[in-house]
Biotite code that builds the C-alpha atoms (Angstrom):
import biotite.structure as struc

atoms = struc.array([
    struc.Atom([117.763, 2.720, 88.918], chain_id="A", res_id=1, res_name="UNK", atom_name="CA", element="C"),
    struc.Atom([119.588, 5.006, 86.291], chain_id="A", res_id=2, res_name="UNK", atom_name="CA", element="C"),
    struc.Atom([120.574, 8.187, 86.838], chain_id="A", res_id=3, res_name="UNK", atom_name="CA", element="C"),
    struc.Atom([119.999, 10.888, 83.855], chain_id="A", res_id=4, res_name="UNK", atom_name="CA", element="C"),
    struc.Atom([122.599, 11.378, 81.667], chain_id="A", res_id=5, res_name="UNK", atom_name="CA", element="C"),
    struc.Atom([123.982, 14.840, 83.294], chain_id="A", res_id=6, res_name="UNK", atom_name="CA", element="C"),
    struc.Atom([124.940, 17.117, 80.191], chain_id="A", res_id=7, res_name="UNK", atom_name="CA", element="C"),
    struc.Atom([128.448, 18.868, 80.239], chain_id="A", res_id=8, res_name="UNK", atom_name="CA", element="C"),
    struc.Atom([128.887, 22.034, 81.767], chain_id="A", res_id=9, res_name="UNK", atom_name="CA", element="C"),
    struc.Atom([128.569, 25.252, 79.668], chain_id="A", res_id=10, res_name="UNK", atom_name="CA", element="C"),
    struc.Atom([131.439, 27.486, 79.597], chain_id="A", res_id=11, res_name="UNK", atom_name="CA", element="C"),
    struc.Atom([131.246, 30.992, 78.848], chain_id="A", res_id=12, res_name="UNK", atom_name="CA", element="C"),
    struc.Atom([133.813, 34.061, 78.731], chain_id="A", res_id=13, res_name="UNK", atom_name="CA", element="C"),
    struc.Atom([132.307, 37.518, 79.323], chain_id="A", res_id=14, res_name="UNK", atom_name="CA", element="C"),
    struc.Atom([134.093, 40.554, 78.750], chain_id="A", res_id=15, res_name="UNK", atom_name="CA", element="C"),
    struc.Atom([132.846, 43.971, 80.387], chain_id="A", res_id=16, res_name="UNK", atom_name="CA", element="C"),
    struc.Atom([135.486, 47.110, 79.552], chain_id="A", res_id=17, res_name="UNK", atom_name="CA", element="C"),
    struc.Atom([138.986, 45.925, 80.672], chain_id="A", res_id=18, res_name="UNK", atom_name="CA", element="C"),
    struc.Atom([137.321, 43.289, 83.097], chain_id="A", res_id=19, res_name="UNK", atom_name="CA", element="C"),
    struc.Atom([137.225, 39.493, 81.997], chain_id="A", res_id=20, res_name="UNK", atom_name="CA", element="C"),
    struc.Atom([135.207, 36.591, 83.357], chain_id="A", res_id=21, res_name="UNK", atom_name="CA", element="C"),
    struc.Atom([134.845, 33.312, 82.726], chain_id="A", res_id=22, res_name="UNK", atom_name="CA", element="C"),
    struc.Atom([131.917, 31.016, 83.939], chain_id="A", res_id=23, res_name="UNK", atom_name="CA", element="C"),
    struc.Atom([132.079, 27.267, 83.769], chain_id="A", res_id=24, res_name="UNK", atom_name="CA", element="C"),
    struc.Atom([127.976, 25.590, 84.643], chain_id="A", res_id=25, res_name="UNK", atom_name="CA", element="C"),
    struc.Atom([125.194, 23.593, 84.232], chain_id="A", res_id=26, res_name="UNK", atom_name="CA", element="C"),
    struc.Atom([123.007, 25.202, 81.577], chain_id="A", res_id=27, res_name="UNK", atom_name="CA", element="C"),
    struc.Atom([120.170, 25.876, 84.555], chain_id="A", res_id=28, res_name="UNK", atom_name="CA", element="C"),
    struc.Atom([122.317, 28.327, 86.272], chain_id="A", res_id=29, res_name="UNK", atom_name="CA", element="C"),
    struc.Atom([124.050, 30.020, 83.738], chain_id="A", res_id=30, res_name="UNK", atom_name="CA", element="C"),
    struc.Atom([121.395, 33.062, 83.490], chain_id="A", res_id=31, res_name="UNK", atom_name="CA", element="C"),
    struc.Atom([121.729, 33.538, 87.484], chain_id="A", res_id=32, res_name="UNK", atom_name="CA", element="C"),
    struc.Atom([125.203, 33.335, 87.257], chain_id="A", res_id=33, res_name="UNK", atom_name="CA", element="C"),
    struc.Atom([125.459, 35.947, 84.587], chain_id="A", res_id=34, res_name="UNK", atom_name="CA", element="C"),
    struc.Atom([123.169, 38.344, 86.420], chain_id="A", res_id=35, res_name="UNK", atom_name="CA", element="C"),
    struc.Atom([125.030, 37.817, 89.292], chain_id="A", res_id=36, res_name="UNK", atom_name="CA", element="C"),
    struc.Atom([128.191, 38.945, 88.144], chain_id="A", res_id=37, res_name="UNK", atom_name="CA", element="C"),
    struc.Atom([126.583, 41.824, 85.933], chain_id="A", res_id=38, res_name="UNK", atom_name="CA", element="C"),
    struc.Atom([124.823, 42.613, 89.263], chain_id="A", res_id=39, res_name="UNK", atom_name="CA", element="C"),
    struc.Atom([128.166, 43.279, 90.884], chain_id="A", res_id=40, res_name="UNK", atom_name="CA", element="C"),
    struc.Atom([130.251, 45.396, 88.169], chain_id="A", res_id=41, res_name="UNK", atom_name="CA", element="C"),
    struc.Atom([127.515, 47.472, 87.668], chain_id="A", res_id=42, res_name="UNK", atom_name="CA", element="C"),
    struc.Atom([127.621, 48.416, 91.727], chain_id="A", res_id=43, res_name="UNK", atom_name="CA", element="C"),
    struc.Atom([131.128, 48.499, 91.392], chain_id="A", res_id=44, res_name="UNK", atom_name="CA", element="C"),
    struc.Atom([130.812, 50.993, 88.911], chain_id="A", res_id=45, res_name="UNK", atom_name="CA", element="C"),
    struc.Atom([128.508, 53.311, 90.449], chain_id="A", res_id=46, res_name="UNK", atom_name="CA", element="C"),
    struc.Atom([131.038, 53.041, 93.568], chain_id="A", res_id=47, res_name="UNK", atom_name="CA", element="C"),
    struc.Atom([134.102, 54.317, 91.595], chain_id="A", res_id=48, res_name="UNK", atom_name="CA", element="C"),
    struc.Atom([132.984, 55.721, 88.309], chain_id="A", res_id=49, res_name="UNK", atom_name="CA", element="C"),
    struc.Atom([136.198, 57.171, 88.272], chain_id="A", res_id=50, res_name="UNK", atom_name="CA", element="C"),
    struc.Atom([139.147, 54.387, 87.924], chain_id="A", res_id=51, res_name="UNK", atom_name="CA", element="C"),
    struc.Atom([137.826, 54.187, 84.226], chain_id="A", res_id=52, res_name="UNK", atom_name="CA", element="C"),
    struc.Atom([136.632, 57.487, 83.014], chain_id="A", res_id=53, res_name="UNK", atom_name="CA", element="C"),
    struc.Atom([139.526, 59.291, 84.549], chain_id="A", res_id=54, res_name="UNK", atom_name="CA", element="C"),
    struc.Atom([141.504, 58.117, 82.240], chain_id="A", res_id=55, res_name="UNK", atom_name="CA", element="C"),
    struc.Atom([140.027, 58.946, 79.263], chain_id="A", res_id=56, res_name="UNK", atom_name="CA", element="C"),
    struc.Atom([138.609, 62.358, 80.502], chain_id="A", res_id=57, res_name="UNK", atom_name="CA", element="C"),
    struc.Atom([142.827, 63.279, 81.118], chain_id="A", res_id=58, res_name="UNK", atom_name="CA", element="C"),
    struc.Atom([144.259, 62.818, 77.615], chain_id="A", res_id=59, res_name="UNK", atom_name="CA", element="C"),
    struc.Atom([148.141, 63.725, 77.382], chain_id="A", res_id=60, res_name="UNK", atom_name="CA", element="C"),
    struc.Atom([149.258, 67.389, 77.230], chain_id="A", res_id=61, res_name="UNK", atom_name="CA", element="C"),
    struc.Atom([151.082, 67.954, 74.262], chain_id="A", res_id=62, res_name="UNK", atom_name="CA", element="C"),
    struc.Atom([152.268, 71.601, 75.210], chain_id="A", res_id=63, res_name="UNK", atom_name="CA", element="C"),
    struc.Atom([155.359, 73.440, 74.090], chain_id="A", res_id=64, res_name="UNK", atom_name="CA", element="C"),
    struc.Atom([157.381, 75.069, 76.735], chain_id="A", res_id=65, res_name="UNK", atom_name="CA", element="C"),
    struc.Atom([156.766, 78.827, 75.181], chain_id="A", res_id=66, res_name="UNK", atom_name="CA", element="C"),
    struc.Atom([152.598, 77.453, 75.259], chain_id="A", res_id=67, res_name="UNK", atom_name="CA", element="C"),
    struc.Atom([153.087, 77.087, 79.015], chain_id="A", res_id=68, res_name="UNK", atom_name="CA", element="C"),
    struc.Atom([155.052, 80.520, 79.829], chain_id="A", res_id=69, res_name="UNK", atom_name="CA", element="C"),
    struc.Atom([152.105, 82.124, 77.597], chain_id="A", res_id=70, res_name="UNK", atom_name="CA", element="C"),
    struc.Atom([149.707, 80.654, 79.919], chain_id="A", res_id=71, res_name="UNK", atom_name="CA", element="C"),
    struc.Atom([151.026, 81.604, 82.584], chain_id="A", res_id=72, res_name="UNK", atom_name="CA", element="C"),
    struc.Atom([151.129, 85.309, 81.234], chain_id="A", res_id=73, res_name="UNK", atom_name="CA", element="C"),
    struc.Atom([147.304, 84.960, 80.310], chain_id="A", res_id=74, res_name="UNK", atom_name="CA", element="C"),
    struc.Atom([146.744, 84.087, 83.938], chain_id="A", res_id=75, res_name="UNK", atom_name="CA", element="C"),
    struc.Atom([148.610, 87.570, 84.968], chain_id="A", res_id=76, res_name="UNK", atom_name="CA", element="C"),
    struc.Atom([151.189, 85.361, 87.042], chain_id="A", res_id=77, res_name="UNK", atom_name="CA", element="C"),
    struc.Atom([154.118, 87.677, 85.351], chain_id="A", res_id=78, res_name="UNK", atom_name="CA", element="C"),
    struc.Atom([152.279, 90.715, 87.015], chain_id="A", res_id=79, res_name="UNK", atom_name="CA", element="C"),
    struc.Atom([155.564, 90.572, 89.405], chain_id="A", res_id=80, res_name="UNK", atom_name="CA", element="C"),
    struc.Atom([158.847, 90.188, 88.094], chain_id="A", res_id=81, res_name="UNK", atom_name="CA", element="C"),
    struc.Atom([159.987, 86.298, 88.191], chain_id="A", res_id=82, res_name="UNK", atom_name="CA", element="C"),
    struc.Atom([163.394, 85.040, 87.647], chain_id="A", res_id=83, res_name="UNK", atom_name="CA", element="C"),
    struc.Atom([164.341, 82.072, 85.700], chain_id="A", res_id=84, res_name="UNK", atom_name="CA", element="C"),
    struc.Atom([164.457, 79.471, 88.489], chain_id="A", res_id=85, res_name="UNK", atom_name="CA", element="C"),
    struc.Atom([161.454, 80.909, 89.400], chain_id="A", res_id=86, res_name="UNK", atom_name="CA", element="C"),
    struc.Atom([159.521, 79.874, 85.986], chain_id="A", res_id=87, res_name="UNK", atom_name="CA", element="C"),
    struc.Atom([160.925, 76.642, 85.790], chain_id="A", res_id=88, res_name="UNK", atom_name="CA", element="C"),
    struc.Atom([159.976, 75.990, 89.356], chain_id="A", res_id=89, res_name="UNK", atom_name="CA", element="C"),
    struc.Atom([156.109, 77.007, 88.573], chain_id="A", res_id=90, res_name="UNK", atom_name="CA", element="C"),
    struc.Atom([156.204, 75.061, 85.596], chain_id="A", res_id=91, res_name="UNK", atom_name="CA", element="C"),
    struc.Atom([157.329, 71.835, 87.510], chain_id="A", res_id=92, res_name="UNK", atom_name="CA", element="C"),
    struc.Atom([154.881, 72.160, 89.635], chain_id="A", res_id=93, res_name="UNK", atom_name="CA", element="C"),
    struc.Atom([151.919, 72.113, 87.078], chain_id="A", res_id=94, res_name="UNK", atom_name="CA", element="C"),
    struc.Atom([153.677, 69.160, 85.417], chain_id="A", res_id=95, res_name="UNK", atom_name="CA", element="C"),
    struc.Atom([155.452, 70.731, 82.848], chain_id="A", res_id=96, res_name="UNK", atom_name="CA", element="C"),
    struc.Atom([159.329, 69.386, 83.276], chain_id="A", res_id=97, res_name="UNK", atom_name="CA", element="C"),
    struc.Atom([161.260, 70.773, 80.668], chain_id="A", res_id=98, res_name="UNK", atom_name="CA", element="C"),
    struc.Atom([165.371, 71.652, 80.639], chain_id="A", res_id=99, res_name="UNK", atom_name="CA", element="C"),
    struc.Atom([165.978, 75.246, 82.414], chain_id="A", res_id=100, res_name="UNK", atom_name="CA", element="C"),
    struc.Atom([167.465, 75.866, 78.687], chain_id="A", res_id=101, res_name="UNK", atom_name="CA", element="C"),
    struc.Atom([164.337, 74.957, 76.858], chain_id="A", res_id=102, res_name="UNK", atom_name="CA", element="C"),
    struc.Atom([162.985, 77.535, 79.430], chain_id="A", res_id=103, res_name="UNK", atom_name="CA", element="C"),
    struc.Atom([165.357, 80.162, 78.946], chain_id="A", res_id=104, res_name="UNK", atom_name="CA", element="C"),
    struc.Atom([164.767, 80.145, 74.913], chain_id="A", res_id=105, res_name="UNK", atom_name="CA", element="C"),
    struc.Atom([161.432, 80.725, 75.529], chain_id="A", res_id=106, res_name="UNK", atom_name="CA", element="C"),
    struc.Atom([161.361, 83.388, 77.976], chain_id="A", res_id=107, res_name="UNK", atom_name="CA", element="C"),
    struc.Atom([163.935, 85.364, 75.071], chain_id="A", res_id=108, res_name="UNK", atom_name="CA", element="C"),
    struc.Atom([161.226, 84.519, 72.659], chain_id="A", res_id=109, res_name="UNK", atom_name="CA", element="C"),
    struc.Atom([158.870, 85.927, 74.339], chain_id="A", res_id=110, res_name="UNK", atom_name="CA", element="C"),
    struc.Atom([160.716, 89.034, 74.871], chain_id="A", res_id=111, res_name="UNK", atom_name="CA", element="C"),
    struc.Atom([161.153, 89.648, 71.265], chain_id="A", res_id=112, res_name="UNK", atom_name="CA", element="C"),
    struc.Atom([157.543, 89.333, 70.491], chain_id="A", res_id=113, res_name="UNK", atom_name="CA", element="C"),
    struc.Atom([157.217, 92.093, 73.014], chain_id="A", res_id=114, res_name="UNK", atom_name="CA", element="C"),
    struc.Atom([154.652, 90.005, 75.639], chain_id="A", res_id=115, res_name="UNK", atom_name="CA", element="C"),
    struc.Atom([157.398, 89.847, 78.041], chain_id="A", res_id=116, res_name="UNK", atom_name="CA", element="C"),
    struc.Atom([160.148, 92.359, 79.502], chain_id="A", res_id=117, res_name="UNK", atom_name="CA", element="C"),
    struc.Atom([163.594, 91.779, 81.216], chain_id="A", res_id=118, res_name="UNK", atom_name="CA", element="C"),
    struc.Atom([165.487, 93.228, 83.473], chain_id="A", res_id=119, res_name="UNK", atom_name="CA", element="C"),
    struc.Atom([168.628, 93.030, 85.063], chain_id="A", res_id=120, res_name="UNK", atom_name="CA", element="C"),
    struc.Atom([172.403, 91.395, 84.415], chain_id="A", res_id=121, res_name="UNK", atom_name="CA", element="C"),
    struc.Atom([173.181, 88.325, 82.681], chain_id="A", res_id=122, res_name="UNK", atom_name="CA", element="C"),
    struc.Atom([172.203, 85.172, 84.650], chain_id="A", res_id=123, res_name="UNK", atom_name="CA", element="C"),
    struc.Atom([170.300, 87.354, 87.089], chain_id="A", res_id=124, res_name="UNK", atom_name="CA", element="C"),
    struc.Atom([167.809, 88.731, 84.723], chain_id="A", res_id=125, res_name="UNK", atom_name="CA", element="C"),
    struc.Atom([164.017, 89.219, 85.963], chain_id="A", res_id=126, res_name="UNK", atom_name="CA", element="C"),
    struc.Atom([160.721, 88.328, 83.486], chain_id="A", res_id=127, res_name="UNK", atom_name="CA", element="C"),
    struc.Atom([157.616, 90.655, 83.809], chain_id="A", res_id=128, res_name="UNK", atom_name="CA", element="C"),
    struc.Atom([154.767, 91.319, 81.538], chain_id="A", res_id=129, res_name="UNK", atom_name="CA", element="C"),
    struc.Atom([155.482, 94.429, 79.219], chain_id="A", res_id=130, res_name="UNK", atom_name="CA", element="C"),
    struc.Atom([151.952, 94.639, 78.517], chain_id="A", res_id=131, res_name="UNK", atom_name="CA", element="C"),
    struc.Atom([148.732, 92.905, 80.137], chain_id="A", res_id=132, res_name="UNK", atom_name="CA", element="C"),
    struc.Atom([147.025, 89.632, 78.809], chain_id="A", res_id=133, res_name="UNK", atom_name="CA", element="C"),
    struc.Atom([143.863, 90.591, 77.413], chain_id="A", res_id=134, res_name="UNK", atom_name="CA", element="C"),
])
């Protein structure tokens, strides 16, 4: 008796966003096998829509150190006098890490164009709002 001449298997690469696959079959299972695996990404998906979209809704901040004192002046956090470690400390903490210099500069800046007052001696000077954010 002579067996059928069994045809080669079918290999086919399958790319979905960053995730690759690669299926090697007979040609009779390749459509389960496909909607098998396209079964499972899209549940994985639904499960943590996140790990992929997060990173395209959070696109770099490109902000310059004055940018990021004004902010915080629109927000009214200058209501209360701060002092320079004080800035650079809130700053930090949002993310923004620039040089205590860089930070300095700016708060002077700021004082000149009359958004911000200081008070005080050298090296122990205070930062307030001179006038409110609108």
């Amino acid at each position: 008796m002579t067996q059928p001449s069994q045809k080669p298997p079918i290999r086919l690469k399958m790319r979905i966003g960053e995730i690759e696959f690669e299926i090697e079959c007979q040609e009779d299972q390749l459509q389960s096998a496909v909607d098998r695996i396209l079964s499972t990404v899209t549940e994985k998906l639904k499960q943590a829509p996140l790990s992929i979209t997060e990173r395209a809704a959070a696109p770099p901040r490109a902000e310059t150190c004055k940018g990021v004192i004004q902010k915080l002046w629109e927000e009214g956090w200058f209501a209360m006098p701060k002092t320079l470690s004080e800035v650079h400390s809130e700053m930090a903490k949002r993310g923004f890490h620039y040089d205590r210099t860089a930070v300095a500069h700016a708060l002077i800046d700021l004082v000149k164009e009359g958004i911000l007052t200081r008070d005080g001696k050298p090296r122990r000077y205070q930062y307030a709002q001179k006038r409110p954010p609108p």
